[in-house]
PDB file with one MODEL, atoms N, CA, C and O in Angstrom:
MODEL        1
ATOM      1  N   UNK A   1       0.851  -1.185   0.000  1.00  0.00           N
ATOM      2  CA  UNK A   1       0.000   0.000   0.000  1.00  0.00           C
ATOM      3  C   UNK A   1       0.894   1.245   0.000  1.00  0.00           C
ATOM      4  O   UNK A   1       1.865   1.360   0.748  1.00  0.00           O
ATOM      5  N   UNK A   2       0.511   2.156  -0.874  1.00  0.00           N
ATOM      6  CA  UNK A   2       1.400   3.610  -1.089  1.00  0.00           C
ATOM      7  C   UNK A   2       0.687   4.331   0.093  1.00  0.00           C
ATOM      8  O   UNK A   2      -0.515   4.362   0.353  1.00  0.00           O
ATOM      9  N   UNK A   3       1.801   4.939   0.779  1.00  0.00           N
ATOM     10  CA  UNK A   3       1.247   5.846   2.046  1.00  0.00           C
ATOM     11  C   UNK A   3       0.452   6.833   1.714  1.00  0.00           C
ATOM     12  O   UNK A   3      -0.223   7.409   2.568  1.00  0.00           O
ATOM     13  N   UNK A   4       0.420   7.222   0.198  1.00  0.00           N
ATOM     14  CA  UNK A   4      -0.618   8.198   0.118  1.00  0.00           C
ATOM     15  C   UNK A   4      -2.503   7.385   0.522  1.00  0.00           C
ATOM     16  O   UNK A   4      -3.446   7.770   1.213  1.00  0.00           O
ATOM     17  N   UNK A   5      -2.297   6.362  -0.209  1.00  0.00           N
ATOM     18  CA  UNK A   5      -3.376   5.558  -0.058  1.00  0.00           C
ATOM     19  C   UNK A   5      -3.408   5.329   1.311  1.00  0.00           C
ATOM     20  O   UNK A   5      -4.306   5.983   1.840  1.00  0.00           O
ATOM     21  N   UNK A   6      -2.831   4.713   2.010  1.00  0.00           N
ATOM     22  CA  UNK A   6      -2.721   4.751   3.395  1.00  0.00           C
ATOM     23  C   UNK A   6      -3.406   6.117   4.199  1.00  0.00           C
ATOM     24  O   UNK A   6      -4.121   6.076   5.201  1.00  0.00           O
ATOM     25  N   UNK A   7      -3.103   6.943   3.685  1.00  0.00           N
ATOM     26  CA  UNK A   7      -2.960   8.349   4.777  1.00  0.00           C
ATOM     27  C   UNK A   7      -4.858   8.330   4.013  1.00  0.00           C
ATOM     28  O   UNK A   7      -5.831   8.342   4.766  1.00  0.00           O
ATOM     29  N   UNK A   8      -4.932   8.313   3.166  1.00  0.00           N
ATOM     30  CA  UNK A   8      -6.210   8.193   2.383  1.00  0.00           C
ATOM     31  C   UNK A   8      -7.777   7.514   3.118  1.00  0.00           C
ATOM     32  O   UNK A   8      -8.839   8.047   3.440  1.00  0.00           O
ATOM     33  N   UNK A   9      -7.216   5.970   3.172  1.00  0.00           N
ATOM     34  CA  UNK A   9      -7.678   4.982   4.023  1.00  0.00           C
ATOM     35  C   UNK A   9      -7.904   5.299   5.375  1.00  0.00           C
ATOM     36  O   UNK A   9      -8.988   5.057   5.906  1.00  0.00           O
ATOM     37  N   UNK A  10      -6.862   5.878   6.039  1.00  0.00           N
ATOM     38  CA  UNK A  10      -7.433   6.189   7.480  1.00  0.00           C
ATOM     39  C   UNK A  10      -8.411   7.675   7.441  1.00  0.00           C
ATOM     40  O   UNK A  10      -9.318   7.808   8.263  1.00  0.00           O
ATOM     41  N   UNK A  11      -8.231   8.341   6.801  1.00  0.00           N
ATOM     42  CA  UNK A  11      -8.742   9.924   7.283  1.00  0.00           C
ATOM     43  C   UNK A  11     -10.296   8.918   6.520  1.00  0.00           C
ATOM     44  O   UNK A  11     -11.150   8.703   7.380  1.00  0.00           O
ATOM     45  N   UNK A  12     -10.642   8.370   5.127  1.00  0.00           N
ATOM     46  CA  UNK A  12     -11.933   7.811   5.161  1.00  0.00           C
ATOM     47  C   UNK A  12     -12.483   7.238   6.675  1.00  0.00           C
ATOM     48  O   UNK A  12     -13.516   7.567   7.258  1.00  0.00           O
ATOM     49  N   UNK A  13     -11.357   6.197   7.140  1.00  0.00           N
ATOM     50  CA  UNK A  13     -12.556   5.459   8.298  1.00  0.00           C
ATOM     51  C   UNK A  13     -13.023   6.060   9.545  1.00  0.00           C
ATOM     52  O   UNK A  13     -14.057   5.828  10.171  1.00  0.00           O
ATOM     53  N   UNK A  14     -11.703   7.191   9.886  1.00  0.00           N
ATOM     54  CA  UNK A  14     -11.729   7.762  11.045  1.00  0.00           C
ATOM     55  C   UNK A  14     -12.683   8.978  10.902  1.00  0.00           C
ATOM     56  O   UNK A  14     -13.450   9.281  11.816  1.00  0.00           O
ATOM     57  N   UNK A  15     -12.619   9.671   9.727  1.00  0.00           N
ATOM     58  CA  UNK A  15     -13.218  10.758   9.565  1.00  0.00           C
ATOM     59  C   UNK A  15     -14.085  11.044   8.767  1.00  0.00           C
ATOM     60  O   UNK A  15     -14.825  12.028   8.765  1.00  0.00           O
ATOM     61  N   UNK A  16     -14.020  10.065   7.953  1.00  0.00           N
ATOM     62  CA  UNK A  16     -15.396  10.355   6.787  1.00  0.00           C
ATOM     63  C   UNK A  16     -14.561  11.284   5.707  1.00  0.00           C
ATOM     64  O   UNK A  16     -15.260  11.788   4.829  1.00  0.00           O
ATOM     65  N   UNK A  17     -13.646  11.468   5.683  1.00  0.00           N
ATOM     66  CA  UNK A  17     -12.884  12.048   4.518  1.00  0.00           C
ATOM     67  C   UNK A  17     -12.963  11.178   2.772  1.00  0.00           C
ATOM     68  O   UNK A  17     -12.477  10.098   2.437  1.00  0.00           O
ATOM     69  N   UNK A  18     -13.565  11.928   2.168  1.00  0.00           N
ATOM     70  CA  UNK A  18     -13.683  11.126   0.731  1.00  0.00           C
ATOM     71  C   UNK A  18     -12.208  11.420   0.112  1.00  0.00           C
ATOM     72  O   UNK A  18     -11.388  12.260   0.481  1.00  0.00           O
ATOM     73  N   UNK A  19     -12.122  10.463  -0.949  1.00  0.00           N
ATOM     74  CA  UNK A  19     -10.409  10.097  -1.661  1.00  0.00           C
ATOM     75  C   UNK A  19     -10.151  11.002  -2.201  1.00  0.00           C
ATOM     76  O   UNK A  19      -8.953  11.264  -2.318  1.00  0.00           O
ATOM     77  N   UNK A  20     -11.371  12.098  -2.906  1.00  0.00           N
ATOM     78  CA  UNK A  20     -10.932  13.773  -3.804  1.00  0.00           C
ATOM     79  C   UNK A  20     -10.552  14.637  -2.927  1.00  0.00           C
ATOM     80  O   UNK A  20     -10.122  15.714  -3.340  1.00  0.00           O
ATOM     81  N   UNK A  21     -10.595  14.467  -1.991  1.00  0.00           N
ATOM     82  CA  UNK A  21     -10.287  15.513  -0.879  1.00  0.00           C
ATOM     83  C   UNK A  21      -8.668  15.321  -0.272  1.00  0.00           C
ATOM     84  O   UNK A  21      -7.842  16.229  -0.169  1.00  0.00           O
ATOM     85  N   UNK A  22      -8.482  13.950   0.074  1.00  0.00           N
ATOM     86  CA  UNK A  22      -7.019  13.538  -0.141  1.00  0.00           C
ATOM     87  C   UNK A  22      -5.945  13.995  -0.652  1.00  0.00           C
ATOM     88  O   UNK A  22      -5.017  13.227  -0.401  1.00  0.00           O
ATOM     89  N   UNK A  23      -5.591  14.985  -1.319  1.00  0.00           N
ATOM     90  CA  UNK A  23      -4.892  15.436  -1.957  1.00  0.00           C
ATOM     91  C   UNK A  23      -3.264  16.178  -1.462  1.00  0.00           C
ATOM     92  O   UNK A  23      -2.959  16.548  -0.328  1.00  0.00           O
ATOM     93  N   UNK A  24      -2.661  16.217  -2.345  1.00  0.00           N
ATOM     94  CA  UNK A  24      -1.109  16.654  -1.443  1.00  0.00           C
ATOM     95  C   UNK A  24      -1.065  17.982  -0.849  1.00  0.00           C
ATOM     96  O   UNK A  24      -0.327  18.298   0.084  1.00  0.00           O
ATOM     97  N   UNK A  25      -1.893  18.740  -1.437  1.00  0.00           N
ATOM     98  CA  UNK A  25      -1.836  20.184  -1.148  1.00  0.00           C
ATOM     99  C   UNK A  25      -2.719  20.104   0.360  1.00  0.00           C
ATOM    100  O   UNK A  25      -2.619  21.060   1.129  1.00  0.00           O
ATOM    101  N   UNK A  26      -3.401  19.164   0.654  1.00  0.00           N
ATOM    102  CA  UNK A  26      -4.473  19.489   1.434  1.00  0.00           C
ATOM    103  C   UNK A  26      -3.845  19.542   3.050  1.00  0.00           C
ATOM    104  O   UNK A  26      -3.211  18.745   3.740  1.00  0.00           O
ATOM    105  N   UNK A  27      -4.270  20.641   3.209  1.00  0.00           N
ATOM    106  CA  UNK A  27      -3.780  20.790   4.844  1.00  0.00           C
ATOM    107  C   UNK A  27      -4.439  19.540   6.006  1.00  0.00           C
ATOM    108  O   UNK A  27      -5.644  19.290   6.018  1.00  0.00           O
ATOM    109  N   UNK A  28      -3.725  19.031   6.681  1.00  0.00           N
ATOM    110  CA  UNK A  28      -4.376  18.148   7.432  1.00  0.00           C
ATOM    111  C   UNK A  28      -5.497  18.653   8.277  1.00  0.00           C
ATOM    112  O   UNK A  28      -6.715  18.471   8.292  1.00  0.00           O
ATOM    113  N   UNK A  29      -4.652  19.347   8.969  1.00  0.00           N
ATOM    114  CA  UNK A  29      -6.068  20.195   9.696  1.00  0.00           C
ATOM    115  C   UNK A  29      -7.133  20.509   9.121  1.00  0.00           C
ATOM    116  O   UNK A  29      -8.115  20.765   9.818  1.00  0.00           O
ATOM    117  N   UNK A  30      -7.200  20.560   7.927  1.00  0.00           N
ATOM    118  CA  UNK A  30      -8.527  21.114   7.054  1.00  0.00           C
ATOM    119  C   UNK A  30      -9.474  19.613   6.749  1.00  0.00           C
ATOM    120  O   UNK A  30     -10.611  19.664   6.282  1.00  0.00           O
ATOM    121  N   UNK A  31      -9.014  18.756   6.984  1.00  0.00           N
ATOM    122  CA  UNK A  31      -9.490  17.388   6.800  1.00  0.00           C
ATOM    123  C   UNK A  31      -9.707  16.825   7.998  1.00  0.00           C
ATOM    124  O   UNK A  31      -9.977  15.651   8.251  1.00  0.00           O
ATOM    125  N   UNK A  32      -9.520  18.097   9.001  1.00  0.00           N
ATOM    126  CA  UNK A  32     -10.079  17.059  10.821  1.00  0.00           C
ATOM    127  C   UNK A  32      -9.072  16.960  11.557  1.00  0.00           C
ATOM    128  O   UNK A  32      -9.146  17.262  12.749  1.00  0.00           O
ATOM    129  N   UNK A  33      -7.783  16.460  10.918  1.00  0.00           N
ATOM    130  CA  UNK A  33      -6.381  15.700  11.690  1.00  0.00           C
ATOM    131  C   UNK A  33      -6.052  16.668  12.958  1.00  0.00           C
ATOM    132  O   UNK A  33      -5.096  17.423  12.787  1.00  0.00           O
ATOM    133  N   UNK A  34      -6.788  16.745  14.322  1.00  0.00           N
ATOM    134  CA  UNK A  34      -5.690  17.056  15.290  1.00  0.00           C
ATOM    135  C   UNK A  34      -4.496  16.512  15.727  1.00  0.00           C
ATOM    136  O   UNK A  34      -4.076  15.547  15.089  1.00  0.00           O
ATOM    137  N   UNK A  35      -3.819  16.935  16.722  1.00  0.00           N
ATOM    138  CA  UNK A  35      -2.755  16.098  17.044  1.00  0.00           C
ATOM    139  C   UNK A  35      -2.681  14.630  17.409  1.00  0.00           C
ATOM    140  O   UNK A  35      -1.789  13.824  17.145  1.00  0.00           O
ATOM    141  N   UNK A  36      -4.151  14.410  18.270  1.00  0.00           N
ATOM    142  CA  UNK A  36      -4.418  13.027  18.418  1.00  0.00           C
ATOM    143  C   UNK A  36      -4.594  12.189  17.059  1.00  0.00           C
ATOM    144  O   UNK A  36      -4.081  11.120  16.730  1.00  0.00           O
ATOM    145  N   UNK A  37      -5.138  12.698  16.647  1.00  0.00           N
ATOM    146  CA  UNK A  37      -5.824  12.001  15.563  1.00  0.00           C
ATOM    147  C   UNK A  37      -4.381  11.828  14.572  1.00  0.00           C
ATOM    148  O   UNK A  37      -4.327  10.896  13.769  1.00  0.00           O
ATOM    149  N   UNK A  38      -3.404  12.663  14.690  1.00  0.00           N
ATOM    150  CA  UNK A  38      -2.029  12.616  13.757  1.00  0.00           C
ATOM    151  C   UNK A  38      -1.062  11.416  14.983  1.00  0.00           C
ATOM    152  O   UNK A  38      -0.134  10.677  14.654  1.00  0.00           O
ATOM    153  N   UNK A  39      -1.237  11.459  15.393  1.00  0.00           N
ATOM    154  CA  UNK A  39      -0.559  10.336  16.690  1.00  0.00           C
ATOM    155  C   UNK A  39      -0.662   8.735  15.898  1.00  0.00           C
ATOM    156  O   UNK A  39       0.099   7.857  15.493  1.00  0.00           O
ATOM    157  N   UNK A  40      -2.381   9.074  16.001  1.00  0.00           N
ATOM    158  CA  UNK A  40      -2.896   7.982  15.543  1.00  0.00           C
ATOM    159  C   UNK A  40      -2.426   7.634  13.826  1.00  0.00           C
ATOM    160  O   UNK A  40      -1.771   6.706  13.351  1.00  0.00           O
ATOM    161  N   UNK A  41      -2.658   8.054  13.604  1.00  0.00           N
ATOM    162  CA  UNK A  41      -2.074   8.095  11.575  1.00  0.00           C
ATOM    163  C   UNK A  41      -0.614   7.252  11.611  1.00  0.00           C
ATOM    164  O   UNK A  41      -0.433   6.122  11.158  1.00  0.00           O
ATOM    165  N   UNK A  42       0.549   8.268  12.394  1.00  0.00           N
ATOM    166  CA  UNK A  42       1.142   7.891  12.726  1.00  0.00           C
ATOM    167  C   UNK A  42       1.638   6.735  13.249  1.00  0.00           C
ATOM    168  O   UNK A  42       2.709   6.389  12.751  1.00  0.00           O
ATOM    169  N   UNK A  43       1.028   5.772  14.410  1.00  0.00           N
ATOM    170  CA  UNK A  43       1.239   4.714  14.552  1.00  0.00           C
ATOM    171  C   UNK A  43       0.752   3.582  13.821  1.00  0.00           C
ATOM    172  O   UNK A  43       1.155   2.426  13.947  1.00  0.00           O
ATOM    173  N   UNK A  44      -0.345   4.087  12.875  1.00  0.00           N
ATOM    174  CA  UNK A  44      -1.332   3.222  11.399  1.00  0.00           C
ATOM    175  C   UNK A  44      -0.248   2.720  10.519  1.00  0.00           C
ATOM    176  O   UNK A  44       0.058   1.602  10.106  1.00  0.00           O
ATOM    177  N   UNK A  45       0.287   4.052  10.350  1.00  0.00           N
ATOM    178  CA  UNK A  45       0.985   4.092   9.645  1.00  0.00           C
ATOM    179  C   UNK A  45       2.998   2.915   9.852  1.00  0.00           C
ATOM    180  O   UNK A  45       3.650   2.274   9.028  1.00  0.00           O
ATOM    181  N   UNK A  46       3.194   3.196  11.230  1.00  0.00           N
ATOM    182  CA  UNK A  46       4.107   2.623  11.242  1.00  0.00           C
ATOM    183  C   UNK A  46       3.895   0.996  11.635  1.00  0.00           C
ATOM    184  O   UNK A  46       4.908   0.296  11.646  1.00  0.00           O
ATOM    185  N   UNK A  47       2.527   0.355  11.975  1.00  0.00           N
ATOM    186  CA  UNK A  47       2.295  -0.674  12.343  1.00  0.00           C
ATOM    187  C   UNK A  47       2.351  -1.352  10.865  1.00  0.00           C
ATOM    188  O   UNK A  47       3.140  -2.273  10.653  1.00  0.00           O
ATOM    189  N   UNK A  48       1.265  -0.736   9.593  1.00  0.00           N
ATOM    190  CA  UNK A  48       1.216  -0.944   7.983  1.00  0.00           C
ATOM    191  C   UNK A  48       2.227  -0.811   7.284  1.00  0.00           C
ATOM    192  O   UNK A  48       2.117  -1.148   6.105  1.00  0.00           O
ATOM    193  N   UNK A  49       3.507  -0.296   7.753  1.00  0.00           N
ATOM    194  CA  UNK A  49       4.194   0.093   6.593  1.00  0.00           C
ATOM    195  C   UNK A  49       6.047  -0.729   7.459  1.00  0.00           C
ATOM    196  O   UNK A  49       7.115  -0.738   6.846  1.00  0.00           O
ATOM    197  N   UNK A  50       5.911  -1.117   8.467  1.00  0.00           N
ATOM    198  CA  UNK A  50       7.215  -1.430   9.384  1.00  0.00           C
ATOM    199  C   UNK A  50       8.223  -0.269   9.384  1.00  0.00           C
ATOM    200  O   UNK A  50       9.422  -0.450   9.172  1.00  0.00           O
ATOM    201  N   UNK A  51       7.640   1.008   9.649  1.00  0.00           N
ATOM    202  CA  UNK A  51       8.673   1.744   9.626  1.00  0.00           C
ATOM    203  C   UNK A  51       8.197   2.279  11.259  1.00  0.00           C
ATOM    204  O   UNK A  51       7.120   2.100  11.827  1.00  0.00           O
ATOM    205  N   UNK A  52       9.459   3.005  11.755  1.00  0.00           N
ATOM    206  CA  UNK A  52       9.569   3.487  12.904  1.00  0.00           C
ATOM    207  C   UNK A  52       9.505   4.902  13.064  1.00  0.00           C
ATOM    208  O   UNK A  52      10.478   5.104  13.792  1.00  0.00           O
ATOM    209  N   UNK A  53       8.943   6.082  12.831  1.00  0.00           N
ATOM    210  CA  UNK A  53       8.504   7.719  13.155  1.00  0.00           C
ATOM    211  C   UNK A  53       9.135   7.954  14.383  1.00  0.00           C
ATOM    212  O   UNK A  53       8.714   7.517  15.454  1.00  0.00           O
ATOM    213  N   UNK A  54      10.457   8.853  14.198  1.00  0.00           N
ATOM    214  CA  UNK A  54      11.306   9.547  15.537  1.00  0.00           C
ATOM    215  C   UNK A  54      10.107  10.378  15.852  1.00  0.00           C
ATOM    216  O   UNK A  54       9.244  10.565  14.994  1.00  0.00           O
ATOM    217  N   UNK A  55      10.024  10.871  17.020  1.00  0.00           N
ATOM    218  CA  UNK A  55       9.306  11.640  17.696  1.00  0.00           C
ATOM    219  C   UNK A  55      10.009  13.231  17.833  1.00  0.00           C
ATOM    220  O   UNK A  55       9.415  14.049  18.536  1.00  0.00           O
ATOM    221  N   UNK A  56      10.981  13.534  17.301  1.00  0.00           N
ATOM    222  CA  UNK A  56      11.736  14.770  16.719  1.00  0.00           C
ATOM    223  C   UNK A  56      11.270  15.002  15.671  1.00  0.00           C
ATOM    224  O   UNK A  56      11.175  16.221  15.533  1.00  0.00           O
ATOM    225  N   UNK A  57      10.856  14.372  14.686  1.00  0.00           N
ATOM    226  CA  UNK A  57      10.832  14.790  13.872  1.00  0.00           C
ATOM    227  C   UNK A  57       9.967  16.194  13.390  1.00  0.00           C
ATOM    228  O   UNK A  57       9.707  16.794  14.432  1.00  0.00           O
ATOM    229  N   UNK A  58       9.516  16.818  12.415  1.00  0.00           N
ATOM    230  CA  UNK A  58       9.082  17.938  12.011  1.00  0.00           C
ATOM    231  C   UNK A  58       7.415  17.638  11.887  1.00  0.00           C
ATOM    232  O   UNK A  58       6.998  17.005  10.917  1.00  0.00           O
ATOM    233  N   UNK A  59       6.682  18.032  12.719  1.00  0.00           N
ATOM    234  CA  UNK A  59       5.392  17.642  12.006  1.00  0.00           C
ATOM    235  C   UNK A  59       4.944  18.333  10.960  1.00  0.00           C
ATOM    236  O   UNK A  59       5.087  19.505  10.612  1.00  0.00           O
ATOM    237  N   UNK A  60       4.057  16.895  10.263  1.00  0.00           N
ATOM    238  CA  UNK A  60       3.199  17.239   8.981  1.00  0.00           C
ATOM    239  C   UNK A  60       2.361  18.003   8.698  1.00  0.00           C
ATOM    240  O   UNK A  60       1.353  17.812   9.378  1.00  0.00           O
ATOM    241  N   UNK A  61       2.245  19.053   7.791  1.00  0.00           N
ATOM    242  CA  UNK A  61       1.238  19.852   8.027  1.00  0.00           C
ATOM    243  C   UNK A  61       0.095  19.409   7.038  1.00  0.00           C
ATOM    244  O   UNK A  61      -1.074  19.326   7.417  1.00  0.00           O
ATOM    245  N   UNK A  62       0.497  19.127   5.735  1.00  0.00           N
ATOM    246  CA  UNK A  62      -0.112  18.559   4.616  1.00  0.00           C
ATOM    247  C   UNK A  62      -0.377  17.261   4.327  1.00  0.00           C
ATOM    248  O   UNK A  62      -0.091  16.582   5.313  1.00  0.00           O
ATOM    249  N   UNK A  63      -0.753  16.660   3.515  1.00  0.00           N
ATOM    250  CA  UNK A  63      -1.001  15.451   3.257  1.00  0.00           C
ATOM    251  C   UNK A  63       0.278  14.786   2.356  1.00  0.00           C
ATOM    252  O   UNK A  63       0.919  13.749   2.529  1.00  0.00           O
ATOM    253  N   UNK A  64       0.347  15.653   1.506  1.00  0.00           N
ATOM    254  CA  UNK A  64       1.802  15.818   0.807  1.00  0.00           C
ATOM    255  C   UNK A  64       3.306  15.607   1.859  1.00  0.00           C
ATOM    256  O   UNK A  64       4.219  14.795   1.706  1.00  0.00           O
ATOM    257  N   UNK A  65       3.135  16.637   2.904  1.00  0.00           N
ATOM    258  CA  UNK A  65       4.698  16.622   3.995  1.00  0.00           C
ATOM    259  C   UNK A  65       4.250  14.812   4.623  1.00  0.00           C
ATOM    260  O   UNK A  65       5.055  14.053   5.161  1.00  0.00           O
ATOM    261  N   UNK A  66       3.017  14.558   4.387  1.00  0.00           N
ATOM    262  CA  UNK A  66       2.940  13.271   5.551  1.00  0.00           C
ATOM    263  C   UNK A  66       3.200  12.093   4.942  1.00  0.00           C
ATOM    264  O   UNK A  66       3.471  11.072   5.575  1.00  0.00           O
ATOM    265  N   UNK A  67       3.096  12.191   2.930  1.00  0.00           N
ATOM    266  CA  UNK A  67       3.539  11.117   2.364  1.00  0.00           C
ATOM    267  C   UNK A  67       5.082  11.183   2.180  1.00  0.00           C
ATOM    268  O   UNK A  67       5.800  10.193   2.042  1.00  0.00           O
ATOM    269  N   UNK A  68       5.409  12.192   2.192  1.00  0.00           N
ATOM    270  CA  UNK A  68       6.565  12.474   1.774  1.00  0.00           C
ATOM    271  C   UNK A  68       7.609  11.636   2.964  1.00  0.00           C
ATOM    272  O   UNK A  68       8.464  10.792   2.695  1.00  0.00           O
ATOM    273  N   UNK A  69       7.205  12.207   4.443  1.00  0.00           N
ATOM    274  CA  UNK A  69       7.606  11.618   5.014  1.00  0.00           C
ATOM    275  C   UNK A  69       7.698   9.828   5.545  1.00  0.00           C
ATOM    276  O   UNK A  69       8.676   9.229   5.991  1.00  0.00           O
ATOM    277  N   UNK A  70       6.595   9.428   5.346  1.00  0.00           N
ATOM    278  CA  UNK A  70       6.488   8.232   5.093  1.00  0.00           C
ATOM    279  C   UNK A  70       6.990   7.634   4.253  1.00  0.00           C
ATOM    280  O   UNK A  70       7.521   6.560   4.535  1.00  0.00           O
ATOM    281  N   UNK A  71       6.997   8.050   3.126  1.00  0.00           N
ATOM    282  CA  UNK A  71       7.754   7.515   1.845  1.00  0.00           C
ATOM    283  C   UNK A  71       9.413   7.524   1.616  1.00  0.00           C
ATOM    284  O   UNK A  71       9.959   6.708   0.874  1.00  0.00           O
ATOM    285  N   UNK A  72      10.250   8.715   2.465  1.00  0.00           N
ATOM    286  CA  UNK A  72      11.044   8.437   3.102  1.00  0.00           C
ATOM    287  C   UNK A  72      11.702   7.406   4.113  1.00  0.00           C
ATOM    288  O   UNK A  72      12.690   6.671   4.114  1.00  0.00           O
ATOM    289  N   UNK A  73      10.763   7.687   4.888  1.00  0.00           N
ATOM    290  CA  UNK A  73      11.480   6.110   5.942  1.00  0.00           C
ATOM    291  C   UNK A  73      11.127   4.497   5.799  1.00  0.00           C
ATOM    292  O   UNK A  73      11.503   3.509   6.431  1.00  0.00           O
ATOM    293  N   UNK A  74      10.088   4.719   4.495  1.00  0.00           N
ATOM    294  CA  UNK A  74       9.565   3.534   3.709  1.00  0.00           C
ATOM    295  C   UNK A  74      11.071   3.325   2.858  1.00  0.00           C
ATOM    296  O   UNK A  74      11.622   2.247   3.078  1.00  0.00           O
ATOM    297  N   UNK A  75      11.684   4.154   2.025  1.00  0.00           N
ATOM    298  CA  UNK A  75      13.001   3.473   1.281  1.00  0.00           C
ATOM    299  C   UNK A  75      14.014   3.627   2.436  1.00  0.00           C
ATOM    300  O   UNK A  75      14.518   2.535   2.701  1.00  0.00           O
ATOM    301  N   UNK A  76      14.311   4.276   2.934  1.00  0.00           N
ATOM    302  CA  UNK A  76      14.797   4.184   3.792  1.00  0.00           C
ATOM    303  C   UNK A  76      15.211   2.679   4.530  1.00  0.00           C
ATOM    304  O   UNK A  76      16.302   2.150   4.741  1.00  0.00           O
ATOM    305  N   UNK A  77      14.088   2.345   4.756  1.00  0.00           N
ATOM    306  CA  UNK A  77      14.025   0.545   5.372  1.00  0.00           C
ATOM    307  C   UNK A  77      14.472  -0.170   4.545  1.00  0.00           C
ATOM    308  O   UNK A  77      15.195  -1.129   4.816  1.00  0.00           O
ATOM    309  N   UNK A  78      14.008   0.273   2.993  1.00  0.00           N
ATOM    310  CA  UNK A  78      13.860  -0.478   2.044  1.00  0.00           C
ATOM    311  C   UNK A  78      15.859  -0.645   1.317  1.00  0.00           C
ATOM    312  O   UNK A  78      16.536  -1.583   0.895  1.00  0.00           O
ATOM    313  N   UNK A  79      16.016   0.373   1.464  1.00  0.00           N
ATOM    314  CA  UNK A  79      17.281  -0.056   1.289  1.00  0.00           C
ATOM    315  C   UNK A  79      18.497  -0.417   2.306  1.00  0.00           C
ATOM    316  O   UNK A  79      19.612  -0.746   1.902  1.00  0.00           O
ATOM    317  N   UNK A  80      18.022  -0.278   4.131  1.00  0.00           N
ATOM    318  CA  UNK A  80      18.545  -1.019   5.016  1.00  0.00           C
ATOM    319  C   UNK A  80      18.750  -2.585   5.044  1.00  0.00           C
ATOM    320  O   UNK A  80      19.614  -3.185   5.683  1.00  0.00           O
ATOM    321  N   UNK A  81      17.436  -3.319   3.927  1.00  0.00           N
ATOM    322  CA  UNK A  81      17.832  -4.429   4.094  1.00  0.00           C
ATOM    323  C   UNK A  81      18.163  -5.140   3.486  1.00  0.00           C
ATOM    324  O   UNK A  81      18.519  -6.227   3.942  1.00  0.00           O
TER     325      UNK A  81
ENDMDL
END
């Protein structure tokens, strides 16, 4: 699963967010995502994808910064092993 689809998949179940709305430009916050709710994405995300999210890191503001980042520590892994 591409983390965009991923990030996609959860904001549908959790929030009722439809897939046109999904988009890279789209501010998370404008789609619902508080911090809890980005916690949560977050650990969706690292349970679905075996990657590990430092807790330093920069938070996401977009949907775009959140694939981006995912998709990062997705090759990332991917070429660790």
């Amino acid at each position: 699963m591409q983390s965009i689809e991923l990030i996609a998949k959860f904001l549908k179940d959790r929030l009722g967010a439809e897939r046109e709305q999904v988009v890279e430009s789209a501010a998370l916050v404008d789609l619902g995502v508080d911090s809890l709710m980005l916690a949560e994405l977050m650990f969706e995300a690292e349970d679905n994808l075996g990657i590990s999210i430092d807790a330093d890191m920069d938070i996401p503001k977009t949907v775009g910064e959140m694939a981006t980042l995912l998709d990062g520590l997705l090759a990332a892994k991917v070429s660790a092993e």
